[in-house]
C-alpha positions in Angstrom: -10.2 -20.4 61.3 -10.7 -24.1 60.7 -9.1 -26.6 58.5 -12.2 -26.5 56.3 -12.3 -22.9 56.2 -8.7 -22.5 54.8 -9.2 -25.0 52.7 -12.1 -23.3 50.9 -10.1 -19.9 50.8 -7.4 -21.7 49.5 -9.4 -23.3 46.6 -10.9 -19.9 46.1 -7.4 -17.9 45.8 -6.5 -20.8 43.0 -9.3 -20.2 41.0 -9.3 -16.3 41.0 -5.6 -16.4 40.1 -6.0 -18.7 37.1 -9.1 -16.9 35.4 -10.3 -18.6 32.7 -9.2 -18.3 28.9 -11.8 -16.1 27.5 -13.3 -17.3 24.2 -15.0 -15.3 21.5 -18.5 -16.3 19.9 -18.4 -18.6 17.2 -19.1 -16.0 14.6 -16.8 -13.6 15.8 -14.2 -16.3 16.2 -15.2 -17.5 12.5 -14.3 -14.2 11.3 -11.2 -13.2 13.1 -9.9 -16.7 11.9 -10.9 -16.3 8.2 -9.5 -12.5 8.2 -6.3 -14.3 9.6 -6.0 -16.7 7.3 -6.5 -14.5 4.2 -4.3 -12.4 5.6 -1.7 -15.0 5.8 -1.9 -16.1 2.2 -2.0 -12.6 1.1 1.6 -12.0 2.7 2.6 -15.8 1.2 1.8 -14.5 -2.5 -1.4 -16.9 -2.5 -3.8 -14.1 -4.0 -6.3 -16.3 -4.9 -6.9 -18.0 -1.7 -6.5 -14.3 0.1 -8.8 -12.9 -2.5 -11.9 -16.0 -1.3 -10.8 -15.6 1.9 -11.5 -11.7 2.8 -14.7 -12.3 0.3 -15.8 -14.8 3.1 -14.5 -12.7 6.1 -16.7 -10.0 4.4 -19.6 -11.6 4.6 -19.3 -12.9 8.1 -18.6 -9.0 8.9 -22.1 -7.9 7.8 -23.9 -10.3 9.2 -22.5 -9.2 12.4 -23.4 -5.7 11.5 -19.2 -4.5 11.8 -19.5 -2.1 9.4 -15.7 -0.8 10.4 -14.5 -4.0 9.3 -16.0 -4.7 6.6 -14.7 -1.8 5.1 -11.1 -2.6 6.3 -11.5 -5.9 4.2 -13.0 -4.1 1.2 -9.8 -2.3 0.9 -7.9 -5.6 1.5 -10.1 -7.1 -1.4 -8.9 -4.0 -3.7 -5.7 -4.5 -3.2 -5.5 -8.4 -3.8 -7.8 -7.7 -6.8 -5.6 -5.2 -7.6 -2.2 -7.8 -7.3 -4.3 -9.8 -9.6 -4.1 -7.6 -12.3 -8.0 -6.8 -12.1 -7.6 -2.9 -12.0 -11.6 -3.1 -12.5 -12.9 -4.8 -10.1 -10.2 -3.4 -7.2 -11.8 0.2 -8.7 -15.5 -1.8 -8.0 -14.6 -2.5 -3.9 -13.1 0.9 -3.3 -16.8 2.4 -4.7 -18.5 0.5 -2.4 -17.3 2.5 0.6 -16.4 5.7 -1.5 -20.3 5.7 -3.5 -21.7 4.9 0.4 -24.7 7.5 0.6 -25.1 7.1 4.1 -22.5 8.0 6.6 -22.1 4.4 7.1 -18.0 4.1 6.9 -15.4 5.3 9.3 -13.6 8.5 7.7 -10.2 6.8 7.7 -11.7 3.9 5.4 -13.0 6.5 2.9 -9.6 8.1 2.9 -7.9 4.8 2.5 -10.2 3.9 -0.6 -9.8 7.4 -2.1 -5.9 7.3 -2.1 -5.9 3.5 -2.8 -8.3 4.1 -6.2 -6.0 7.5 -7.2 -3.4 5.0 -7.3 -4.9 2.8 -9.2 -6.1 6.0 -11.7 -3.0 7.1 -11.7 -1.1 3.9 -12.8 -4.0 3.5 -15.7 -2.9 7.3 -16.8 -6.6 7.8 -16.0 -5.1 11.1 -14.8 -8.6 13.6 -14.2 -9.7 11.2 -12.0 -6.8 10.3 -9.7 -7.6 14.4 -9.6 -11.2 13.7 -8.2 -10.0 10.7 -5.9 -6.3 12.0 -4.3 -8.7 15.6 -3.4 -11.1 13.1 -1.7 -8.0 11.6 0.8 -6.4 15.2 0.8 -9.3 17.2 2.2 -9.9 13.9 5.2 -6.1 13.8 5.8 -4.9 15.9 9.0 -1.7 17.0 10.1 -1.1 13.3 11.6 -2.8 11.6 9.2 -1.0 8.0 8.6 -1.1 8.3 4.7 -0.5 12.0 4.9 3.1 11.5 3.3 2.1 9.1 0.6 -0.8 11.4 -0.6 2.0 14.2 -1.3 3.7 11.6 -3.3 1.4 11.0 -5.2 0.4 14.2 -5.5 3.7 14.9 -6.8 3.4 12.3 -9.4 0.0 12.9 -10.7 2.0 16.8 -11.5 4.6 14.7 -13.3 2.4 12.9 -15.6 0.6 16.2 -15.9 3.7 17.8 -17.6 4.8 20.1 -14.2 8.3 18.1 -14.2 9.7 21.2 -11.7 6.7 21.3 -9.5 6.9 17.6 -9.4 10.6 18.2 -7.8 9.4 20.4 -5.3 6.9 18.6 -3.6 9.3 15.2 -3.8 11.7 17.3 -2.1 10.3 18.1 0.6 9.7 14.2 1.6 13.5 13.7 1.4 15.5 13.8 4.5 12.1 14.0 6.8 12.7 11.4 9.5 9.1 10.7 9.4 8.9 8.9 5.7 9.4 5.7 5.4 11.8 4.0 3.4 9.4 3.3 0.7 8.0 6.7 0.3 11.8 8.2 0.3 12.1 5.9 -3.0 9.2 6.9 -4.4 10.1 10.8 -3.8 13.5 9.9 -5.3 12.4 8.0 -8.0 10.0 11.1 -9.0 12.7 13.4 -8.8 14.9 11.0 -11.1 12.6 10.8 -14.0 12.3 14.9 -13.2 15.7 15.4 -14.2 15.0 13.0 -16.5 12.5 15.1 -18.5 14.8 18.6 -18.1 17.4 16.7 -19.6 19.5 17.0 -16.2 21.1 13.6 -17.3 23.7 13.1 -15.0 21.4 14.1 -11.4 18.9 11.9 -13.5 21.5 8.9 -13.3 22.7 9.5 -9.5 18.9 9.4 -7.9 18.5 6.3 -10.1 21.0 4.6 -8.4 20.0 5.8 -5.0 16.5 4.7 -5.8 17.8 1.3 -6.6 19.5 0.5 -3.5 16.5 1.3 -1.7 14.2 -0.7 -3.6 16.8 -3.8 -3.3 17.0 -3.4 0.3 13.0 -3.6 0.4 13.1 -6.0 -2.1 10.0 -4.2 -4.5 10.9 -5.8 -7.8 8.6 -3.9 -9.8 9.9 -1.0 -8.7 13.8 -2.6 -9.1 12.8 -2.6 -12.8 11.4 0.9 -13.7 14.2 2.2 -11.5 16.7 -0.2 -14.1 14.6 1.0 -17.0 15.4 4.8 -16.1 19.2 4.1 -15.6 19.0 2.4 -19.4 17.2 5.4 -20.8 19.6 7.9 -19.2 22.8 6.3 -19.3 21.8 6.1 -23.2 21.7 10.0 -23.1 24.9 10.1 -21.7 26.3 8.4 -24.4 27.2 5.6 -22.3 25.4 2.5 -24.6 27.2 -0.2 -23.0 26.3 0.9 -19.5 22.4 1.3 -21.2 22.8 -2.0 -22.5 23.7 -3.6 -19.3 20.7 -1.7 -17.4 18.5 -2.4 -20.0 19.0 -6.5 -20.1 19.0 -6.5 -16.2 15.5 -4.7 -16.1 14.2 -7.4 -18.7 15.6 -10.7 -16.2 13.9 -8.8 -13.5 10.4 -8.4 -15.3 10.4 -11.6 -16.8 11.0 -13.4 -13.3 8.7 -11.5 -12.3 6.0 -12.8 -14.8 6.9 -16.4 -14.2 6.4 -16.0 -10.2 
């Protein structure tokens, strides 16, 4: 082989092992930048600037005909909508994939926006139609359905509110000790079993699953739900007689909300 010859093959080996950095379309790019960036702010606690920036990732989505994404970002608006304290309009982007009449949305996006709007119902005490809208997720959730443990907490809420304080228990039960529930769903299965006892007057169980919520929901750092789980321990340790203790809870829940407010 001649000099030229492995010169050429050696110029050709270079460039086949240093392919090129592969660049998307501007639009595309556009989009997966925006979607990034609201993103971003979302996790940074800047919910107005997430909330404009999924509206414009949104649009960018349907010009490109991505009708999977756009409804992933729907449910992103909801939720900052939601963060924002418009219950409304978060209820107004989950209808726009759950009122779809054409098959136009990927079944995991119309479970997401079911569950995602029965929590919202359920937190207004809206409580027929968290019914309608946790049945939605429930009958598109299979066995390895991602939400699939969340739903039955929330199922076993909605029963709470509903006056079923027993049945309640059972169904939080059984997400307690499963290695497969997160941390926060443990809490929230704890929390309903708490406010369970709570209602059968089981005081001092009441107290003890209080607590237990707590530490989780410090370690996870939820302040909301640092305060209602403060707010039960006040309200229970008062039926235990123990007003000093209720008192303590009681003015710890109140620094917690009200830093909360000023955030």
């Amino acid at each position: 082989m001649t000099r030229l010859a492995l010169f050429f093959l050696a110029g050709l080996l270079s460039s086949c092992s240093s392919s090129p950095a592969l660049h998307l379309p501007p639009a595309l790019e556009q989009a997966h930048t925006t979607d990034s960036d609201a993103r971003r702010a979302q996790h940074n606690g800047e919910l107005s600037r997430a909330q404009l920036g999924f509206a414009k990732t949104l649009r960018l989505q349907q010009s490109l005909d991505d009708s999977a994404s756009a409804a992933t970002t729907m449910i992103n608006l909801a939720t900052v909508t939601h963060q924002l304290h418009d219950d409304g309009g978060a209820l107004v982007w989950l209808d726009k994939i759950l009122l779809e009449k054409t098959a136009l949305y990927p079944t995991d996006a119309i479970l997401a926006a079911g569950f995602r709007k029965a929590v919202i119902l359920t937190n207004l005490a809206r409580l027929s139609e968290a019914e309608t809208s946790i049945t939605i997720a429930e009958k598109l959730c299979k066995n390895t359905c991602p939400l699939r443990f969340s739903i039955v907490g929330l199922r076993g809420r909605l029963m709470l509110l509903n006056g079923n304080a027993q049945g309640a228990m059972e169904i939080a039960k059984s997400l307690i000790g499963n290695n497969e529930v997160g941390k926060e769903e443990q809490s929230n299965a704890l929390r309903i079993i708490a406010t369970a006892e709570e209602e059968l007057a089981r005081y001092p169980d009441a107290l003890k699953h209080y607590q237990e919520t707590l530490e989780i929901d410090k370690s996870l750092g939820l302040s909301g739900r640092i305060g209602e789980d403060l707010n039960g321990m006040a309200r229970v340790a008062k039926k235990l007689g123990s007003d000093q203790e209720a008192d303590i809870y009681a003015r710890r829940a109140e620094i917690v909300t009200e830093a909360l407010r000023q955030k």
